[in-house]
C-alpha positions in Angstrom: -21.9 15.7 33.9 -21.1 12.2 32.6 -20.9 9.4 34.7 -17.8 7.1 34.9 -17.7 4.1 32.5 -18.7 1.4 35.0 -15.8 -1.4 36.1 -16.8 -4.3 34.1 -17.2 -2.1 30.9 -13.4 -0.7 31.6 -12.3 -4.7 32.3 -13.7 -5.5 28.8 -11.6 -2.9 26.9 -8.6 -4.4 28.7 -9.5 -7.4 28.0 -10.1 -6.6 24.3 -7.1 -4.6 24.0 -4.5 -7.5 25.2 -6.5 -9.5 22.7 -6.0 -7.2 19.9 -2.3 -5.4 20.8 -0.7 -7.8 23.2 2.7 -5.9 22.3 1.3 -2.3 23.8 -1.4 -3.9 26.2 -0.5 -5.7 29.1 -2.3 -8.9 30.2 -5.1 -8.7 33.1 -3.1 -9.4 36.3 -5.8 -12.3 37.2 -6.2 -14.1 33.9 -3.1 -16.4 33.1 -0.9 -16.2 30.1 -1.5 -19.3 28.3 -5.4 -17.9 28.7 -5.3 -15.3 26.8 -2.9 -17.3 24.4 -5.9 -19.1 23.5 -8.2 -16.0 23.4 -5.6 -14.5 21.1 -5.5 -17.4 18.5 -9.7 -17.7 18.8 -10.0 -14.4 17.7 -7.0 -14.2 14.7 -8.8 -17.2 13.3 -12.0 -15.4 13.3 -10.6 -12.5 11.7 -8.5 -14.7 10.0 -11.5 -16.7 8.4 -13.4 -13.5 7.4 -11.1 -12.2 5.2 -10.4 -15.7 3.7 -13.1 -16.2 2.6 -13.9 -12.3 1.6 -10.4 -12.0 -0.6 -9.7 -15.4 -1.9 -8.3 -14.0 -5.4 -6.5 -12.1 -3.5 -5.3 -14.7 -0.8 -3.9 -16.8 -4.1 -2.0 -14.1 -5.2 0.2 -13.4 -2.2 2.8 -15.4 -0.1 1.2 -17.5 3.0 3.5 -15.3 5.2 2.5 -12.2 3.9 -1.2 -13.1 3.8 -0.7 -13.9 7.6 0.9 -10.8 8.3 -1.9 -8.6 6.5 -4.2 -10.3 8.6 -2.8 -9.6 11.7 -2.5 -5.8 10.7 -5.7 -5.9 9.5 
């Protein structure tokens, strides 16, 4: 029989998933808002930085909007 993930390890996907889907995730009731605001843009200009600098030709060939949007589904 497997053993139940352990709290912290079920507060990290959570966490990750508000990060990552805020739409379809909701926030953790004890971190504030404008918190995970900043988590948010931290990790979309991580992402965001990655594939910048792995598609460039790419990156000049479309709209900035567009770009940003492909990055956020990405």
């Amino acid at each position: 029989m497997q053993s139940p993930k352990p709290e912290f390890t079920d507060l990290q996907y959570r966490f990750a998933g508000t990060i990552r889907d805020p739409e379809h995730v909701a926030t953790l009731e004890d971190v504030e808002e404008r918190r995970m605001k900043i988590y948010r843009e931290l990790f979309y200009n991580n992402v965001a930085g990655f594939v910048n600098s792995g598609f460039p030709v790419l990156k000049s060939l479309c709209d900035e909007t567009y770009w940003q949007q492909l990055i956020r589904d990405f």
